[in-house]
N, CA, C and O of each residue as an XYZ file, in Angstrom:
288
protein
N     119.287    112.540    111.507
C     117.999    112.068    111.060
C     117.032    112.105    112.240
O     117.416    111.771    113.361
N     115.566    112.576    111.963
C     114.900    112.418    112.938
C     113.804    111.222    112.749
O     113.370    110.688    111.728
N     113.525    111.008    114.145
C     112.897    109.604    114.388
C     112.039    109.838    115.315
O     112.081    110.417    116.401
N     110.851    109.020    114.415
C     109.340    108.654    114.885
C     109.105    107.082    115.380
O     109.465    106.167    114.639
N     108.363    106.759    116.917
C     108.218    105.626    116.919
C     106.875    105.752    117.204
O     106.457    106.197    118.273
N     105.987    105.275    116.037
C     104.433    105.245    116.195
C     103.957    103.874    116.084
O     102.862    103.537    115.635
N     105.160    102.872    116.671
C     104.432    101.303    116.738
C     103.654    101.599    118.237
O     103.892    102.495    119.047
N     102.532    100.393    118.304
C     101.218    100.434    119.030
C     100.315    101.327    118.472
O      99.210    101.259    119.010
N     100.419    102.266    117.437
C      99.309    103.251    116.869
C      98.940    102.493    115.877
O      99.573    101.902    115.002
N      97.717    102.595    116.154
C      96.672    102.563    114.669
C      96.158    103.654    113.631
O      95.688    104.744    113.955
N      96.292    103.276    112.582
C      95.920    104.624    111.690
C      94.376    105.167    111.863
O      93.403    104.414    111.838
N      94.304    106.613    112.046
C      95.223    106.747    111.242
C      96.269    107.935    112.353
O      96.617    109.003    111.849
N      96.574    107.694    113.440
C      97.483    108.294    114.103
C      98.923    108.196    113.737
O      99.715    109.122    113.912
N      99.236    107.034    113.218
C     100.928    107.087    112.575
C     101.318    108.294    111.482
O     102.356    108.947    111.374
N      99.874    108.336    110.594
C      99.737    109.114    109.445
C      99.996    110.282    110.378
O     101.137    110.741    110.438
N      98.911    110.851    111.189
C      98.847    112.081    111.680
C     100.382    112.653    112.408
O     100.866    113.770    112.222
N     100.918    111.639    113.204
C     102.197    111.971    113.786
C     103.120    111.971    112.321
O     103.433    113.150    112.155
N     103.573    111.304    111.414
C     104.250    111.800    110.461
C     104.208    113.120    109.788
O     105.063    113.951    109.479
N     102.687    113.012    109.646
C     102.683    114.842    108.919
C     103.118    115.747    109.512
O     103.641    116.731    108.989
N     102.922    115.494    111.112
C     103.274    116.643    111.927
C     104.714    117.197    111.869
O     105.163    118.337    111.744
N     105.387    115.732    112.032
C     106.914    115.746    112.276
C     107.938    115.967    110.671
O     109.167    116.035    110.655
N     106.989    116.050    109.391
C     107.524    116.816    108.560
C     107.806    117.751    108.490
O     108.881    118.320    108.301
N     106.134    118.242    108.746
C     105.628    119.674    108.552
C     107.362    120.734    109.489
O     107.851    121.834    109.231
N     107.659    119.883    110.322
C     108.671    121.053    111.449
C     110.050    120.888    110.563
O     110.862    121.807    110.463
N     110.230    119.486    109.876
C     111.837    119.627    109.040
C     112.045    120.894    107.975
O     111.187    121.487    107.321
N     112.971    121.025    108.012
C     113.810    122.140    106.634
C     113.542    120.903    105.340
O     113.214    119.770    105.694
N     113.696    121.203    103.969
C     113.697    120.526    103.035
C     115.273    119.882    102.865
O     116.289    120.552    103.051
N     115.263    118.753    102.557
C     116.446    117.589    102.352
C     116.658    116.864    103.888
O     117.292    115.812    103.958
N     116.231    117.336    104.798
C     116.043    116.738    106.348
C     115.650    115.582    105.994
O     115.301    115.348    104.837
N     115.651    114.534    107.111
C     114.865    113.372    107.080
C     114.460    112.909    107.702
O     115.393    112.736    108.486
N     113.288    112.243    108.299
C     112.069    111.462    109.243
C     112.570    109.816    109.002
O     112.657    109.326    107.876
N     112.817    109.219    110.008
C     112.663    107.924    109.964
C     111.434    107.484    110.424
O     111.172    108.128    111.440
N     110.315    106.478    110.090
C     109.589    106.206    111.039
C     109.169    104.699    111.454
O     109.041    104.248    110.315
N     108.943    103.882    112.098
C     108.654    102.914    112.613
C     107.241    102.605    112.876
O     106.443    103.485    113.200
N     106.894    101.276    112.733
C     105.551    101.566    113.041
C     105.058    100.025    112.600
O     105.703     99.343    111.803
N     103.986     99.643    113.154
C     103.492     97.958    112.893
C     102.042     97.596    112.798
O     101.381     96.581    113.017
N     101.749     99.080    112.298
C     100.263     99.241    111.983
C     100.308     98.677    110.093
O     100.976     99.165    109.182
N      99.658     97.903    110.066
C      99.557     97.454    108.293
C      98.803     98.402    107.622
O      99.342     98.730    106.565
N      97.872     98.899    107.822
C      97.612    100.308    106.878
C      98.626    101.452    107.019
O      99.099    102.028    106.039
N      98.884    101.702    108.081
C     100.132    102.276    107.463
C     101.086    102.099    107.001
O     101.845    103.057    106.851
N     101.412    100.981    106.633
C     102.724    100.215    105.898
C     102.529    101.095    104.810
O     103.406    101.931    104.594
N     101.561    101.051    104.111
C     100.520    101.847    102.523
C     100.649    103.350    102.642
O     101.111    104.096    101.779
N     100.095    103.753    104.036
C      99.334    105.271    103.915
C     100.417    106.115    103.938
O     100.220    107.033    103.142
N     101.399    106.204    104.459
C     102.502    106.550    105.161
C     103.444    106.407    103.745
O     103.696    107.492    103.220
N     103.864    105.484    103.225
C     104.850    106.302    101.713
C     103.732    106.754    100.751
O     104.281    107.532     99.972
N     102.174    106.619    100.369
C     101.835    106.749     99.349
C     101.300    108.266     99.871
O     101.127    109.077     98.962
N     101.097    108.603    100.878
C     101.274    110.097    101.125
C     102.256    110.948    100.939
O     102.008    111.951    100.269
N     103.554    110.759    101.466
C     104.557    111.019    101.424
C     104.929    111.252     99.562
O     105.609    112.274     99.473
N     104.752    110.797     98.528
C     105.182    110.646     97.249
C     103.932    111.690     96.768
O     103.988    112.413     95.773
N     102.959    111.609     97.573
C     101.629    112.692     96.953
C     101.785    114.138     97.189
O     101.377    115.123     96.573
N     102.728    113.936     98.613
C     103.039    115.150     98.884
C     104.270    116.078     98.455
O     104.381    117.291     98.634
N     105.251    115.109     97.783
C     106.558    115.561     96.623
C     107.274    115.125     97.762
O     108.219    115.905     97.638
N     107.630    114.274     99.090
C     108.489    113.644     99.586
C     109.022    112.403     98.798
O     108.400    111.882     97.872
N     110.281    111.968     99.275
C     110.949    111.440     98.962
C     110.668    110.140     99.489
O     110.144    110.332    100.587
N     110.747    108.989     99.275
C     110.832    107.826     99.926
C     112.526    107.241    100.056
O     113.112    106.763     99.084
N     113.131    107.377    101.371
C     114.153    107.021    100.937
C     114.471    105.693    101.140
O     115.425    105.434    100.406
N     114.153    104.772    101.749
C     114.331    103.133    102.407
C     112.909    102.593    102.734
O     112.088    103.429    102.359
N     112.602    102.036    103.022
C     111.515    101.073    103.118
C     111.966     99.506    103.204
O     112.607     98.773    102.451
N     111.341     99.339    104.453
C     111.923     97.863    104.678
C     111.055     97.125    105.770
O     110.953     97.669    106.870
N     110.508     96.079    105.567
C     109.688     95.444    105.997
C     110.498     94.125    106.724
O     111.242     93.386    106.079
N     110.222     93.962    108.178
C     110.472     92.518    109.016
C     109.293     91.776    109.117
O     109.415     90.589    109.418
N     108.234     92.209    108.938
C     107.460     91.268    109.133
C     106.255     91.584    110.299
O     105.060     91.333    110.146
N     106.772     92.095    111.298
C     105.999     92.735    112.196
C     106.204     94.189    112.565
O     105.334     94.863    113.118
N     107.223     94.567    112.279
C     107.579     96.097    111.709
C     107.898     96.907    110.429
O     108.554     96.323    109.567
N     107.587     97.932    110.248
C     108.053     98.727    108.978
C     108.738    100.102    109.357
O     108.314    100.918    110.176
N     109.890    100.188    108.587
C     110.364    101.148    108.654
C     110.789    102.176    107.104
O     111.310    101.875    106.030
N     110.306    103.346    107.629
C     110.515    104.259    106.343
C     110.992    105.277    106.552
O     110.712    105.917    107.566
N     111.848    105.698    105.635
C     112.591    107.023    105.639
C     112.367    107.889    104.690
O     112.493    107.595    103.501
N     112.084    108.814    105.025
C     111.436    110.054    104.219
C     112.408    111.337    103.947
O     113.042    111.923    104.824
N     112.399    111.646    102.604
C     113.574    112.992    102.784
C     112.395    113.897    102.663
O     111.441    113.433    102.040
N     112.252    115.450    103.284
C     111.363    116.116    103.080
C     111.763    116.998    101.610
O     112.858    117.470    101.302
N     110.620    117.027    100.932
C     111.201    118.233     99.655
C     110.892    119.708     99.835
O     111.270    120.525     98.996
C-alpha cells in the first residue's frame, strides 16, 4: 500500500497531493492517506467516489483522518 502524509497541509494541497499520487498507481493499487486538515476530511473521499475510486476505510481520531483509497 502506498502512503501519503499530508498532515500540516491545508486544502487544498492534501487534495492536490492525493490526485497526484493516484494518478501514478495501476488500478486495484492503494493510497493510504493521513491528514488533519477538516476540509479535507470531505474533499478527499467525495472526490475520490466522483472520480470511480474506491473508498476503502475511513476513520476518524479526532485530530486525524485517515483514508484508504483503491484506485479503479
Amino acid at each position: 500500500m502506498h502512503k501519503l502524509d499530508a498532515r500540516g497541509k491545508v486544502c487544498p494541497l492534501p487534495l492536490f497531493y492525493t490526485k497526484k499520487e493516484i494518478d501514478e498507481l495501476k488500478p486495484g493499487e492503494e493510497l493510504e492517506v493521513l491528514t488533519d486538515d477538516i476540509i479535507a476530511k470531505d474533499t478527499i473521499p467525495r472526490w475520490s467516489r466522483e472520480h470511480g475510486h474506491e473508498i476503502v476505510k475511513f476513520e476518524d481520531s479526532g485530530s486525524d483522518f485517515r483514508v484508504v483509497i483503491r484506485k479503479r
